[in-house]
LUMZADO-595212 format. One record per atom (N, C-alpha, C): x, y, z. Coordinates in steps of 0.1 Angstrom, whole numbers, padded with zeros to 4 digits, always signed. Layout:
! LUMZADO-595212
XYZ;...
END
This chain:
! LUMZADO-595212
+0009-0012+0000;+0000+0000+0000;+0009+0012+0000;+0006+0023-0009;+0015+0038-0009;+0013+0042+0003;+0025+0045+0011;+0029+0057+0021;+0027+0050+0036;+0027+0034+0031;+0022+0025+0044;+0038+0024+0049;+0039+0023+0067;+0047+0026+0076;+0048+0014+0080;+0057+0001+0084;+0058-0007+0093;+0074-0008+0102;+0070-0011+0114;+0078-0009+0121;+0088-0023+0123;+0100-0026+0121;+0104-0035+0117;+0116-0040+0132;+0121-0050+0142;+0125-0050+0152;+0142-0053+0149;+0145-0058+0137;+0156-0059+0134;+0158-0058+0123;+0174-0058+0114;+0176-0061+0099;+0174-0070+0095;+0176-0080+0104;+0174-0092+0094;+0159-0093+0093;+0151-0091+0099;+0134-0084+0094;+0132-0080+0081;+0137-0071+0080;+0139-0061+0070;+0144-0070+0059;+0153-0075+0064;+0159-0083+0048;+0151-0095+0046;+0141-0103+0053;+0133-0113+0048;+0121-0105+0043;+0118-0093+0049;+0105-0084+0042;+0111-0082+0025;+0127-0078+0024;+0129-0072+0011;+0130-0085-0002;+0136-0096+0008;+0134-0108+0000;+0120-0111-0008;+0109-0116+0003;+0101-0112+0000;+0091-0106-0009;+0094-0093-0009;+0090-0087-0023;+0095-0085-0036;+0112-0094-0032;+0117-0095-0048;+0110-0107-0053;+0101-0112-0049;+0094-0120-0056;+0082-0116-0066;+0081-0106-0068;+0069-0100-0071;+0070-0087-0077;+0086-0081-0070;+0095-0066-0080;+0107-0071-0082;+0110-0063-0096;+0125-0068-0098;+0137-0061-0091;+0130-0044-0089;+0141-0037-0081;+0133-0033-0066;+0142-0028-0061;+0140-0019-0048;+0145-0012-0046;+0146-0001-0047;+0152+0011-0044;+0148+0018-0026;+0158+0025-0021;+0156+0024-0005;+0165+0034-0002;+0159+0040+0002;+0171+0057+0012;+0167+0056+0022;+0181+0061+0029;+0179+0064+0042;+0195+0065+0046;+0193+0080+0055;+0206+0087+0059;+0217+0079+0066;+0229+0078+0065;+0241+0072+0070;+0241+0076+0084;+0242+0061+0093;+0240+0056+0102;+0224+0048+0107;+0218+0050+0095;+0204+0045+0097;+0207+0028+0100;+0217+0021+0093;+0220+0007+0090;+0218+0001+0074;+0223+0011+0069;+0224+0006+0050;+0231-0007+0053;+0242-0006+0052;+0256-0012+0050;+0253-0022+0058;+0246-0026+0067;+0245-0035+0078;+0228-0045+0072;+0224-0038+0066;+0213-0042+0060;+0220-0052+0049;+0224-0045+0044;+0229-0054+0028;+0238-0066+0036;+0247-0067+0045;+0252-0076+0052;+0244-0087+0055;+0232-0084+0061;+0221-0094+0066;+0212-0100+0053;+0211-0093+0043;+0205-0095+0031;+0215-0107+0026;+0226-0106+0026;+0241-0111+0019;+0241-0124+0028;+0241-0123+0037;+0240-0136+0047;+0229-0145+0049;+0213-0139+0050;+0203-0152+0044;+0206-0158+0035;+0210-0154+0018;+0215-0162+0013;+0227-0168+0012;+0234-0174+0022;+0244-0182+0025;+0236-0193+0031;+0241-0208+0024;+0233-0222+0031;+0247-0229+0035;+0242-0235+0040;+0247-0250+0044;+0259-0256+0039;+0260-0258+0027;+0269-0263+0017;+0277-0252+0011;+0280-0244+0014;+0285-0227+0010;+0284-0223-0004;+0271-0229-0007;+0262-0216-0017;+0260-0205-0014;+0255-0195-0018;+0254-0183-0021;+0244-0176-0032;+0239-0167-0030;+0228-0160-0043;+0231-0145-0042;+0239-0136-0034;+0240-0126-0031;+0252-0121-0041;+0254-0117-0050;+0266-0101-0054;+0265-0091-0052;+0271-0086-0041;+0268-0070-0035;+0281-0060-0039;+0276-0053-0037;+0284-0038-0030;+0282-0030-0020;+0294-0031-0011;+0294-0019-0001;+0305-0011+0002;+0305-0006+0016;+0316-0008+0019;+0328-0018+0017;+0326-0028+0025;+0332-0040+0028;+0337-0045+0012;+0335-0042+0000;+0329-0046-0014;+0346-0031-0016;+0346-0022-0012;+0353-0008-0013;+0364-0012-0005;+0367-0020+0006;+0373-0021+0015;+0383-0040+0010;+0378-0038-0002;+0392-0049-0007;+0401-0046-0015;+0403-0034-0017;+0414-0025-0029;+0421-0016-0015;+0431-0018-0015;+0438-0008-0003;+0456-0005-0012;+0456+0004-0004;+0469+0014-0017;+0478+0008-0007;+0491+0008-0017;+0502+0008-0013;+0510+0013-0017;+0514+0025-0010;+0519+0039-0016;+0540+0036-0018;+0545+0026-0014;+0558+0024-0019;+0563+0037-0003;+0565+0033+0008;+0570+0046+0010;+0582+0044+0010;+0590+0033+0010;+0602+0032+0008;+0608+0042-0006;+0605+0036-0017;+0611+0049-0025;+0605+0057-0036;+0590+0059-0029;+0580+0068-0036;+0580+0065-0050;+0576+0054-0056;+0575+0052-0071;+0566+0040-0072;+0564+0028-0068;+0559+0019-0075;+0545+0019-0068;+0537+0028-0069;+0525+0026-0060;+0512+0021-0067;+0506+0013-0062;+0502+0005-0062;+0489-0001-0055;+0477-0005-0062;+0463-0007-0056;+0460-0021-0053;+0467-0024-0043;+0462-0043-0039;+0446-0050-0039;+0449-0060-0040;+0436-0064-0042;+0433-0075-0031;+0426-0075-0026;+0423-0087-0015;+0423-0101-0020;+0431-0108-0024;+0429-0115-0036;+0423-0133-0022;+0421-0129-0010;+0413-0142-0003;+0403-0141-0009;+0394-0132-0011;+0379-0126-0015;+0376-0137-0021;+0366-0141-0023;+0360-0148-0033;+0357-0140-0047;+0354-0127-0042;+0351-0117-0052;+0360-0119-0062;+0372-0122-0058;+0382-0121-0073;+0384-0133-0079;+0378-0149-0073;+0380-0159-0079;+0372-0159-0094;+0388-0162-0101;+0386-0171-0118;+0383-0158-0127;+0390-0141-0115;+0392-0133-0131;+0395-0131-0140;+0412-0136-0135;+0419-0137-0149;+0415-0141-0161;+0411-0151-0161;+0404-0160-0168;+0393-0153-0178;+0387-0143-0169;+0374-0137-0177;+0378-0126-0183;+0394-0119-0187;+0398-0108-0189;+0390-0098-0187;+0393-0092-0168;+0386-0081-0164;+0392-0071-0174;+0406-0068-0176;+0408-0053-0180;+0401-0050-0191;+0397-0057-0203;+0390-0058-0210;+0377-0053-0207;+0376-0057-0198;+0356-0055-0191;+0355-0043-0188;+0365-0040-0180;+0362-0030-0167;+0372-0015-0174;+0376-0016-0187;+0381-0001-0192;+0374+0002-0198;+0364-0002-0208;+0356+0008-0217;+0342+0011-0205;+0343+0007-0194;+0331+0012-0182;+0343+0027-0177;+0353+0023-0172;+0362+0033-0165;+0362+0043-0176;+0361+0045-0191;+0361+0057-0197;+0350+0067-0198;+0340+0059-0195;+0331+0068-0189;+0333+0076-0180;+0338+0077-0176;+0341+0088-0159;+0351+0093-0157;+0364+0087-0160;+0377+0083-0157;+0388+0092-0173;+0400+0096-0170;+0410+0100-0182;+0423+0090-0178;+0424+0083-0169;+0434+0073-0167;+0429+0059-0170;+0443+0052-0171;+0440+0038-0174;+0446+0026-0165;+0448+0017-0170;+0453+0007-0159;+0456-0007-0160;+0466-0015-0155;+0465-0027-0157;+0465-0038-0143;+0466-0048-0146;+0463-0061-0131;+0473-0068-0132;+0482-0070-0124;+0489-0082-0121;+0482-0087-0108;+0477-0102-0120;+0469-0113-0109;+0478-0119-0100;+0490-0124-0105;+0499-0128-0096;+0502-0126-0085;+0506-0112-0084;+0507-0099-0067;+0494-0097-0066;+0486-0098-0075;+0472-0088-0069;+0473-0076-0063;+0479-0069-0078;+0479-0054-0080;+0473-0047-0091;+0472-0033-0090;+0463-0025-0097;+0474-0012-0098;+0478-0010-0110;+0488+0000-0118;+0479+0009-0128;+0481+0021-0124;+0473+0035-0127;+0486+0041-0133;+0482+0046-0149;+0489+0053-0153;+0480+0069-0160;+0487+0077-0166;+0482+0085-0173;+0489+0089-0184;+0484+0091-0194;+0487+0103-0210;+0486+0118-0209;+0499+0122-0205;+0499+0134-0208;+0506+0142-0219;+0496+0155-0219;+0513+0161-0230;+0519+0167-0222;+0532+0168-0230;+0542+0175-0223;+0552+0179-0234;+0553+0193-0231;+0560+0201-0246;+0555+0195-0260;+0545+0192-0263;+0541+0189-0274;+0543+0176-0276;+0544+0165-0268;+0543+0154-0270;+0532+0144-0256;+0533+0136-0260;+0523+0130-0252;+0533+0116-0246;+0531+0118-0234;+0545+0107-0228;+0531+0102-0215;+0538+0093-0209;+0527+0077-0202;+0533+0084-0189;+0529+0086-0177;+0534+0089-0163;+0526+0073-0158;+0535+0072-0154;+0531+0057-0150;+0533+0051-0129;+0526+0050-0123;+0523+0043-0111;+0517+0058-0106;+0509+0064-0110;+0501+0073-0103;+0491+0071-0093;+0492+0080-0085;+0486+0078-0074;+0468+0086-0078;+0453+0077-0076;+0444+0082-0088;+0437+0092-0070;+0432+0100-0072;+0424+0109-0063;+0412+0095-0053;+0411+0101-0043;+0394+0093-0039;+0388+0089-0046;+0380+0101-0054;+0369+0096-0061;+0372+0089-0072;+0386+0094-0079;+0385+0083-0090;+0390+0068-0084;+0394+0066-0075;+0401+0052-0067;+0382+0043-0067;+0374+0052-0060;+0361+0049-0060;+0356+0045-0071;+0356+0053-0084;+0349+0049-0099;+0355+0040-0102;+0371+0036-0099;+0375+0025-0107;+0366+0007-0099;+0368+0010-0086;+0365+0000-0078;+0350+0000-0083;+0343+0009-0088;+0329+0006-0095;+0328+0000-0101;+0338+0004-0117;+0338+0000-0126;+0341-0014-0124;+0348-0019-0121;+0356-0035-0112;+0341-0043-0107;+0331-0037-0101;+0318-0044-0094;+0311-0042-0109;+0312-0035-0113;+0303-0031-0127;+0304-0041-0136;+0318-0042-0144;+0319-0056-0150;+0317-0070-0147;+0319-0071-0132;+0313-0086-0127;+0300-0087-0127;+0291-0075-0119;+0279-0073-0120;+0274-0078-0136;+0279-0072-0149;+0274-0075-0162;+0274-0088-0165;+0288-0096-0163;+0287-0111-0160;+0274-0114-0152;+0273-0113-0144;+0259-0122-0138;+0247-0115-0146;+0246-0107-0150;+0235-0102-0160;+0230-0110-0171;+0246-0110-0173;+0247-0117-0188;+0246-0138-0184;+0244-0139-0177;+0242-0152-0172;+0262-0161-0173;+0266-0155-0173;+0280-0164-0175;+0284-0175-0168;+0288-0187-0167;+0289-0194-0156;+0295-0193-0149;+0304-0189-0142;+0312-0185-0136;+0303-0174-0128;+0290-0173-0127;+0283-0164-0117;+0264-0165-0125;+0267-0183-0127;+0250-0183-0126;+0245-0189-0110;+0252-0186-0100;+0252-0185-0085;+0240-0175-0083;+0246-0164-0089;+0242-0149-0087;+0222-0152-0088;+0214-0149-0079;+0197-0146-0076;+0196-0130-0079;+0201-0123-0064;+0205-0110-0064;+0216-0100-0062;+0211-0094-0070;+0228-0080-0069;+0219-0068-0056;+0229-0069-0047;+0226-0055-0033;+0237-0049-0033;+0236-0033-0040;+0244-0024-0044;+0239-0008-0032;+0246-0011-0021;+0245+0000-0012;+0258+0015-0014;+0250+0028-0016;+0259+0038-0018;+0271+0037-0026;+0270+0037-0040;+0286+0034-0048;+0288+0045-0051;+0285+0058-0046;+0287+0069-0052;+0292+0077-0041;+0298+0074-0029;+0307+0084-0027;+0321+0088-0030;+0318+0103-0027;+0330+0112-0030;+0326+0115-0047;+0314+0115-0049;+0314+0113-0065;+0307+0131-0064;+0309+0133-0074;+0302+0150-0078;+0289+0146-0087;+0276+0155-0085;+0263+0151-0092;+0262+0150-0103;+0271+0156-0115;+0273+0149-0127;+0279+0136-0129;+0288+0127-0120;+0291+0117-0122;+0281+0105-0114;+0272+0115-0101;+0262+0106-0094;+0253+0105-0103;+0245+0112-0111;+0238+0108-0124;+0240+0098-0136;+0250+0103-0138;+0261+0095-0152;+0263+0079-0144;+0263+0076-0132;+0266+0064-0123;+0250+0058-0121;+0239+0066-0122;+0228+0059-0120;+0219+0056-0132;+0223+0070-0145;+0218+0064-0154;+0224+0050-0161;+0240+0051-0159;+0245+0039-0164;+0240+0025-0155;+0236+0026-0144;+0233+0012-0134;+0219+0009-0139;+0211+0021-0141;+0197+0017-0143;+0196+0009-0162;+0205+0012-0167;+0207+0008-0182;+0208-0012-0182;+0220-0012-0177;+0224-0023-0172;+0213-0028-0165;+0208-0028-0156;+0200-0035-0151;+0184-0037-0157;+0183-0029-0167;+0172-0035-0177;+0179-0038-0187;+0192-0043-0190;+0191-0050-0202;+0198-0061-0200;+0192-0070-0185;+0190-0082-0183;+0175-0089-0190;+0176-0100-0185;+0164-0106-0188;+0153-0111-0181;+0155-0104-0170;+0146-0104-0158;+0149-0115-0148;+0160-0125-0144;+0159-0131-0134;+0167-0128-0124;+0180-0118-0127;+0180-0112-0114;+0175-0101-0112;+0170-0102-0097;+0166-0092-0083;+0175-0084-0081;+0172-0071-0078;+0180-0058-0073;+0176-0053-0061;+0183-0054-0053;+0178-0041-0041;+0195-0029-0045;+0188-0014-0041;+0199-0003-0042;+0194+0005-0035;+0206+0005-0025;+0202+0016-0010;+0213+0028-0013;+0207+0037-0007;+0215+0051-0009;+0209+0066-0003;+0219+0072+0004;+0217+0082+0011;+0217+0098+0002;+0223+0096-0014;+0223+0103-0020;+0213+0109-0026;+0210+0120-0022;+0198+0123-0027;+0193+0123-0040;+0206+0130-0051;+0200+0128-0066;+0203+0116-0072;+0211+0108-0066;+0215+0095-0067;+0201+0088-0071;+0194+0089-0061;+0181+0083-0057;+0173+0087-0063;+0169+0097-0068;+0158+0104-0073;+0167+0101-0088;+0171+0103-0095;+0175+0096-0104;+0174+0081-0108;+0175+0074-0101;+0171+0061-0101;+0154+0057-0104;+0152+0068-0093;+0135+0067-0091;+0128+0070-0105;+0138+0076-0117;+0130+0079-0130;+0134+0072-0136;+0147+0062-0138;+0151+0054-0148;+0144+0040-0143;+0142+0034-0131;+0135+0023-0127;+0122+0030-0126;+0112+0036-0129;+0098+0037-0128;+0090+0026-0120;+0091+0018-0123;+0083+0003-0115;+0089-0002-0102;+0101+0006-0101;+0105-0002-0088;+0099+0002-0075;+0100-0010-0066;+0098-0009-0049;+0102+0004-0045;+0098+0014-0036;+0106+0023-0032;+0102+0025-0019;+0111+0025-0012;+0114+0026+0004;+0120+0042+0013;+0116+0041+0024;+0124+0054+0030;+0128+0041+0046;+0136+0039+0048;+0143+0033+0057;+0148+0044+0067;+0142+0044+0082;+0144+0055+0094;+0143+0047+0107;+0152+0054+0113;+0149+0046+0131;+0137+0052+0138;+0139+0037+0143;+0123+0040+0154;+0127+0037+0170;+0117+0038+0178;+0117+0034+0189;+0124+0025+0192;+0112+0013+0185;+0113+0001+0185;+0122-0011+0177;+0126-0001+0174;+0135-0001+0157;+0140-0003+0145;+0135-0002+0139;+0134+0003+0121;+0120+0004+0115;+0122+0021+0109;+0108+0022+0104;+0108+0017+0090;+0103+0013+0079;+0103+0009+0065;+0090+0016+0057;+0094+0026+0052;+0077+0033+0046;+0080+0030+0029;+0067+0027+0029;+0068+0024+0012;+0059+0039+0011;+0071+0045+0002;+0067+0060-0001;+0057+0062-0014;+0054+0050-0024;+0050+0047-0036;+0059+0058-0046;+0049+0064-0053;+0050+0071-0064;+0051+0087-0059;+0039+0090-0051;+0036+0104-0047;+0038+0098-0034;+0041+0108-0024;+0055+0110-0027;+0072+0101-0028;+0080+0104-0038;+0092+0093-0034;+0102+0105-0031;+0099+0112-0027;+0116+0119-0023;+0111+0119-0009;+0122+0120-0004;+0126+0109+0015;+0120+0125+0024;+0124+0133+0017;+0119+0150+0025;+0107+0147+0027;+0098+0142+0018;+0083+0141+0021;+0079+0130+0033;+0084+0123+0029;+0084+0110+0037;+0089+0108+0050;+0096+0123+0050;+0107+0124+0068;+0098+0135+0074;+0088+0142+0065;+0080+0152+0070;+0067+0143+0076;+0066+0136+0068;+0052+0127+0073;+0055+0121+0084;+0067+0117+0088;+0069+0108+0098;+0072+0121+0111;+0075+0130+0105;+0076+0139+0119;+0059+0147+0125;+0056+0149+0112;+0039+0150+0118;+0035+0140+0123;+0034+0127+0124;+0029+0119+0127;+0033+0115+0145;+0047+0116+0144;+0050+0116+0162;+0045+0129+0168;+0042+0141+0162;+0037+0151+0166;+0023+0147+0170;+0015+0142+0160;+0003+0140+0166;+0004+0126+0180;+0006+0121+0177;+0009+0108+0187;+0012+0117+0197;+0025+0123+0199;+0031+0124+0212;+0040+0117+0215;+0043+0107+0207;+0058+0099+0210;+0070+0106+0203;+0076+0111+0207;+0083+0124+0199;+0100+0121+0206;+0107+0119+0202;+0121+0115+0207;+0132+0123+0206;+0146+0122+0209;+0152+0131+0213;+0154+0132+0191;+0159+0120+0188;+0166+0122+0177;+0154+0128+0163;+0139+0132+0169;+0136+0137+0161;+0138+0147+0157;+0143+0159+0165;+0149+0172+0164;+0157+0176+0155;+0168+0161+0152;+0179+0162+0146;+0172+0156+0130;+0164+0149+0123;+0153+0151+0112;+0148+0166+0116;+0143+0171+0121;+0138+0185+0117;+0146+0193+0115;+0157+0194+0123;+0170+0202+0120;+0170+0197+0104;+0176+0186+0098;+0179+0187+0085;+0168+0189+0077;+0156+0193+0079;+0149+0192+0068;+0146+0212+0071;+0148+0220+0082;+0151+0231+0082;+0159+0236+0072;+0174+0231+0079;+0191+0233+0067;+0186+0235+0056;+0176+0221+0047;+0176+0215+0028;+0170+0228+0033;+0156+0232+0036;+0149+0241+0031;+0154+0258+0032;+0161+0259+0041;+0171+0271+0038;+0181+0272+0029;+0187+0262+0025;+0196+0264+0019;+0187+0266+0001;+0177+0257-0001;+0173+0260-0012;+0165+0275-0011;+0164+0275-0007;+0160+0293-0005;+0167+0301-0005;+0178+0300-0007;+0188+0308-0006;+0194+0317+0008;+0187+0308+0018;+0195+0313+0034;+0202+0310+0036;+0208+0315+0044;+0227+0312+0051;+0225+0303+0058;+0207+0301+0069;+0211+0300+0083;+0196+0292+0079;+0195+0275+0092;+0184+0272+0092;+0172+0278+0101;+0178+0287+0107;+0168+0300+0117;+0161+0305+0107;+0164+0309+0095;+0154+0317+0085;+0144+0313+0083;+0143+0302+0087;+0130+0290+0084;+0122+0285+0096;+0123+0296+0107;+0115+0291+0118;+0107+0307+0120;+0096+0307+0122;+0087+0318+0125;+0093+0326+0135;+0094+0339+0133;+0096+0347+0145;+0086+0353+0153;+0086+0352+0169;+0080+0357+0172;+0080+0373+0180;+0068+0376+0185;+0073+0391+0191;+0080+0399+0200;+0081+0384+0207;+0088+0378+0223;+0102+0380+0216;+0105+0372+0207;+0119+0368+0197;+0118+0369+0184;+0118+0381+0181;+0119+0386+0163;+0129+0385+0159;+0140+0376+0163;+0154+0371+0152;+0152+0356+0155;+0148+0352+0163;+0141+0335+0162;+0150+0330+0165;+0158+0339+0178;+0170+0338+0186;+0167+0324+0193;+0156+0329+0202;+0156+0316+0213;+0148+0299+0205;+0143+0301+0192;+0136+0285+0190;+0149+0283+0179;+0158+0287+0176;+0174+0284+0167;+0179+0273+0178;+0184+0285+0192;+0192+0277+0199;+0184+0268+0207;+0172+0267+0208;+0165+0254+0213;+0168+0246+0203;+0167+0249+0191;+0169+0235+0177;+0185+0227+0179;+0195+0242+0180;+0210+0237+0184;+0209+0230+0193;+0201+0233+0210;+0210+0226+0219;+0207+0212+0220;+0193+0210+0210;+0186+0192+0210;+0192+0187+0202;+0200+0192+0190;+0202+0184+0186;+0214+0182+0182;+0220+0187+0191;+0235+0181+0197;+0234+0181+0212;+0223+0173+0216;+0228+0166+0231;+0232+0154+0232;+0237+0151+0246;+0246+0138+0249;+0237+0127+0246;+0229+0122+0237;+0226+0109+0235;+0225+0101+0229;+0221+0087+0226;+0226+0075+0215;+0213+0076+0207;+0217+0079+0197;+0204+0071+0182;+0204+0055+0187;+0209+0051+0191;+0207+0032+0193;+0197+0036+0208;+0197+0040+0209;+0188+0039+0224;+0181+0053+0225;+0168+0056+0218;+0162+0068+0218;+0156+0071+0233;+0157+0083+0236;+0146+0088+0248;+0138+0097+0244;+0127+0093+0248;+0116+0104+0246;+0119+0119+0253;+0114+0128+0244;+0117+0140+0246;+0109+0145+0261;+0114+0161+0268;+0101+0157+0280;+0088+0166+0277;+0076+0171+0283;+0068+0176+0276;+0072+0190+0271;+0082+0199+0276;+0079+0212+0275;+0085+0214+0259;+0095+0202+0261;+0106+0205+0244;+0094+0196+0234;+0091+0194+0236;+0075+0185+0228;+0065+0197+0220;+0067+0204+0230;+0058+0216+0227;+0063+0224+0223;+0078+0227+0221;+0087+0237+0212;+0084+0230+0204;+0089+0217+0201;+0091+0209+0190;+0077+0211+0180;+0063+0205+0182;+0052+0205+0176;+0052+0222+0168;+0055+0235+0177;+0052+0249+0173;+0065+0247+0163;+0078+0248+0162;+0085+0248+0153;+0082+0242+0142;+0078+0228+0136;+0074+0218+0129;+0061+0227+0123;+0051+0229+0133;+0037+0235+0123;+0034+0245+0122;+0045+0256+0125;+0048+0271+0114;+0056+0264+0107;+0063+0261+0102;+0072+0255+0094;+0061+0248+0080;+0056+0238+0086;+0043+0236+0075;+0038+0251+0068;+0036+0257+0081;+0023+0268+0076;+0032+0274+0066;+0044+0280+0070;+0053+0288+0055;+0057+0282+0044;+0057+0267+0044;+0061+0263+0037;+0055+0250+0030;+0044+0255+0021;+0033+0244+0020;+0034+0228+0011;+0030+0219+0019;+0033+0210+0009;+0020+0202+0010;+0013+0192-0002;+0002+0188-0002;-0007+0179+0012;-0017+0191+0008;-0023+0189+0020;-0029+0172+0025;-0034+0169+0016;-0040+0154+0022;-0030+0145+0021;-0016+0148+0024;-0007+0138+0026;-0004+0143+0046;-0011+0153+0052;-0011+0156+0061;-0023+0162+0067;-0028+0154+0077;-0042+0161+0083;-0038+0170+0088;-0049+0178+0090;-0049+0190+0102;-0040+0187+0112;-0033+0198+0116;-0023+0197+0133;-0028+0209+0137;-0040+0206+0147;-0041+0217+0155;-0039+0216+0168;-0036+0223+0176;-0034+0221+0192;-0043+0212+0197;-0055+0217+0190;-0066+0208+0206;-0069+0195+0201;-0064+0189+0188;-0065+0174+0185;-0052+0169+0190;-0041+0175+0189;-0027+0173+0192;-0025+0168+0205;-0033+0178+0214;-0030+0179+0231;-0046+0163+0232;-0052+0162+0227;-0064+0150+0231;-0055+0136+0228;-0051+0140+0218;-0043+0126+0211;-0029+0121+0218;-0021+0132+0223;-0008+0132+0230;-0013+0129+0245;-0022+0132+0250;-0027+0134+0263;-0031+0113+0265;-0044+0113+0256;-0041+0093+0258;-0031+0086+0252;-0020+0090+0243;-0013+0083+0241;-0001+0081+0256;+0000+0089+0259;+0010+0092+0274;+0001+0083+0286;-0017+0084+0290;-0022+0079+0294;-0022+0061+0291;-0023+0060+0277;-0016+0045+0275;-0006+0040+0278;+0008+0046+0277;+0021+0045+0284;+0020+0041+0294;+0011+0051+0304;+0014+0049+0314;+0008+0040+0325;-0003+0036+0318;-0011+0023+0320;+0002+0011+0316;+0001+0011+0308;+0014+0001+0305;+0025-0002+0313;+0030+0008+0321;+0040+0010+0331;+0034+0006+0345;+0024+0003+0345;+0020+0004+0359;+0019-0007+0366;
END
């Protein structure tokens, strides 16, 4: 159902729920901000499918996926440096064989002006470049490549294997599903585009039997995706109380701002209102300042006549949401900051309108009836 909320008690929940519906979608697409549990999600996704006999159905990307290419910068006599490759991995078994460089250079020219080659032997990675110089063009060879390009190439590297299991190859008719969490950092939004229209390409010009999940914190990353996959699952993944919320955002709305606003009205009316919701309102203050062209996310809170520079509801937003507490262990806010909290949130609505029947009325005196038994339920509960 669109815009339907379930509250989910662990990941691995979550990952039998997303299994689940790859039965029924080909992709899923899923945001949610770093530290929510991406990367930990795709882990537990990656791990139901591991059996018994050490099969497998899972090709991912993550971290952990980023975290098998580590430099070796030569410090001894600053020249031969060099990109190792975890070569335990299973990830790398029987490439040679498949001639990666072949695969994985006409993907790296998309993004990339350097080139490269593999010694499978050492399980190294040699970056050179073509430069001119005085009118000729000479090879600088064992270059050291920036972050982000170190990043594109280690894409390109998941990208060619990924095509293999597309392409059904044997050497990866293992592969069920590809779980591709955040491949675009350190990337700039022309190349975060150019990175999603090229994934979304590829992944329709399979033949439909592998499943996709792709999680990402990137905002145009994501909304990009959201236009080249049209039919896919789409999720807003957020912590809860109880812990993990999963909202299927459908179609209207799929950007995560709508869907972080719904969820902050919604503990507004309840009254279950937590320390770390402050810190959601804070960022969705920031986006909307900043696209406004304000310096400051105070521009975007109502002033009043008591405080006509919006002095004192600023540094109430600062001091909650940099206080000493754990996102893994939420505390409910106490009533008085509940009640800053709801007035900041619904001037904020009022200046800044977004469609109305995706949010009922928030008025005080449904707010205070509704917050009033919900606290009264608690507290029957506690007793």
């Amino acid at each position: 159902m669109s815009n339907a909320a379930v509250v989910f008690d662990s990941l691995d929940a979550i990952s039998t729920h997303l299994r689940e519906r790859l039965e029924q979608k080909k992709y899923i697409l899923l945001f949610a901000y770093n530290g929510t549990g991406k990367t930990r999600l795709s882990m537990a996704f990656k791990e139901q499918g591991k059996q018994g006999d050490g099969t497998r159905d899972t090709l991912y990307f993550n971290a952990f996926t980023e975290d098998l290419f580590s430099w070796d910068n030569d410090l001894d006599a600053d020249a031969q440096r060099v990109l190792r490759m975890n070569t335990d991995s299973h990830f790398f078994d029987g490439l040679q064989e498949l001639e990666m460089e072949s695969r994985i250079r006409p993907l790296l020219r998309r993004y990339a002006d350097f080139d490269f080659t593999i010694d499978y032997v050492q399980g190294t990675v040699s970056f050179f470049r073509e430069l001119a110089i005085d009118g000729r063009t000479e090879t600088v060879e064992h270059i050291k490549v920036s972050r982000g390009e170190e990043n594109i190439f280690v894409w390109c590297f998941f990208l060619a294997v990924a095509q293999l299991a597309v392409d059904e190859q044997e050497a990866y008719a293992w592969v069920k599903y590809l779980y591709i969490d955040d491949p675009i950092s350190s990337l700039d939004d022309n190349n975060a585009i150019a990175v999603a229209s090229h994934l979304a390409h590829l992944l329709k010009g399979g033949n439909g039997k592998i499943r996709t999940v792709i999680s990402s914190h990137h905002h145009l990353f994501f909304n990009v995706l959201c236009n080249e996959l049209g039919k896919a699952q789409k999720y807003f993944l957020s912590k809860d109380a109880g812990g993990f919320l999963l909202t299927d955002t459908g179609d209207t709305p799929r950007y995560h701002h709508v869907a972080l606003l719904k969820q902050l009205h919604e503990v507004a009316v309840s009254g279950q209102i937590y320390t770390y919701h402050i810190n959601i309102l804070r960022s969705l203050l920031e986006k909307t300042a900043t696209f406004h062209g304000f310096n400051n996310f105070s521009a975007c809170i109502k002033k009043e006549k008591v405080d006509t520079d919006g002095i004192l509801h600023a540094r109430l937003v600062n001091v909650l949401s940099h206080g000493n507490y754990s996102l893994f262990e939420p505390q409910e806010m106490l009533p008085e900051n509940k009640d800053y909290f709801r007035k900041i949130l619904r001037d904020f609505m009022a200046n800044y309108r977004f469609n109305p029947e995706l949010f009922p009325a928030m008025d005080d005196d449904r707010i205070g009836v509704e917050a009033r038994a919900a606290q009264d339920a608690r507290a029957e509960v506690n007793l």
